[in-house]
C-alpha positions as CSV (number, residue, x, y, z in Angstrom):
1,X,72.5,54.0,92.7
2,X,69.1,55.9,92.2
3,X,66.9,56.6,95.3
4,X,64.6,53.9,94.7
5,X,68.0,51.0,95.0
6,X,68.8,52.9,98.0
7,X,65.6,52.7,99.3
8,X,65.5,49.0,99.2
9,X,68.9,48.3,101.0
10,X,68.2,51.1,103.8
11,X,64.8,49.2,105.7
12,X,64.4,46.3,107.7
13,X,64.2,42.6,105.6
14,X,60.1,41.9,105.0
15,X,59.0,38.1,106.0
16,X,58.9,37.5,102.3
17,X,62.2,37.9,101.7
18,X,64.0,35.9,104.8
19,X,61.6,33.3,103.6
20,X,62.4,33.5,99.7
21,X,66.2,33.5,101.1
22,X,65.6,30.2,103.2
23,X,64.1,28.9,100.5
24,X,66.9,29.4,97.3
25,X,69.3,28.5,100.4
26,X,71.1,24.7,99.7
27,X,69.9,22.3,102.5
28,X,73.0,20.7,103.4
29,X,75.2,24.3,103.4
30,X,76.2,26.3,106.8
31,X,74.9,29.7,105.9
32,X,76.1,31.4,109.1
33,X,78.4,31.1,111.3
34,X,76.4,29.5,113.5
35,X,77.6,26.4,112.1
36,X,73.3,24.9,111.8
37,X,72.8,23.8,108.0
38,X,70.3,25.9,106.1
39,X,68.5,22.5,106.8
40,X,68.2,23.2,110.2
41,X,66.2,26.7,109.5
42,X,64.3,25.2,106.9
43,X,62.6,22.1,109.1
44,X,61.8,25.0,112.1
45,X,61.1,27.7,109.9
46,X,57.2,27.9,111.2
47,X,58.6,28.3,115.0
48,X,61.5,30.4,114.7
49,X,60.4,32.4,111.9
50,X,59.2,35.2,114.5
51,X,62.6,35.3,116.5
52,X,64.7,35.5,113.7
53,X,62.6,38.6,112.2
54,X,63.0,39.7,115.7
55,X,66.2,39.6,115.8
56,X,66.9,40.8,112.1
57,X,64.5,44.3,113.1
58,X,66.6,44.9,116.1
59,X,69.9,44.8,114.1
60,X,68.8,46.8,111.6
61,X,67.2,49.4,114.1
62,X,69.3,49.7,117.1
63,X,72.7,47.9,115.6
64,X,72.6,45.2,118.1
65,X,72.5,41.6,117.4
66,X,75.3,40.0,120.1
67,X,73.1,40.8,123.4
68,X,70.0,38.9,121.7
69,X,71.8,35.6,120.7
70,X,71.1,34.4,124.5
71,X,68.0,35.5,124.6
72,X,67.3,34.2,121.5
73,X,68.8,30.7,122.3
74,X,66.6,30.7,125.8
75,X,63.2,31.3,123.7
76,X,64.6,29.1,120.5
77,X,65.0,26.2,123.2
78,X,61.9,26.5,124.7
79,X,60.5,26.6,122.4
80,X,61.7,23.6,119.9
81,X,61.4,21.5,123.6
82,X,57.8,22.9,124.0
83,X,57.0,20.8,120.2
């Protein structure tokens, strides 16, 4: 692997490509394990879209993804009942 390849796997995931992921993902397929179809993503894409960067950046920069799930499901309930 050159420096450039490594370059590319070593920073955070840009919008562009969680969205081009999303996108190539088959609708009626579970993804994570989460169990929510790629489906699910795809129809709240435009209000989530923010919290799931969020959550990717904090993964990538402190390692931790467990402690924001909650949180995440709070603010992901709030707002999909605030719609």
């Amino acid at each position: 692997m050159n420096e450039k390849e490594n370059g590319r796997l070593v920073r955070p995931f840009t919008m562009e490509e969680l969205e081009k992921a999303l996108k190539e993902s088959k609708t009626n397929t579970t993804p994570a394990l989460d169990g929510f179809p790629a489906g699910f993503y795809k129809n709240l894409w435009p209000r989530i879209k923010g919290l799931i960067k969020e959550m990717l950046d904090d993964f990538f920069f402190q390692g931790v993804i467990f402690g924001l799930v909650n949180i995440w499901s709070n603010d992901f309930s709030t707002q999909v009942q605030g719609s």
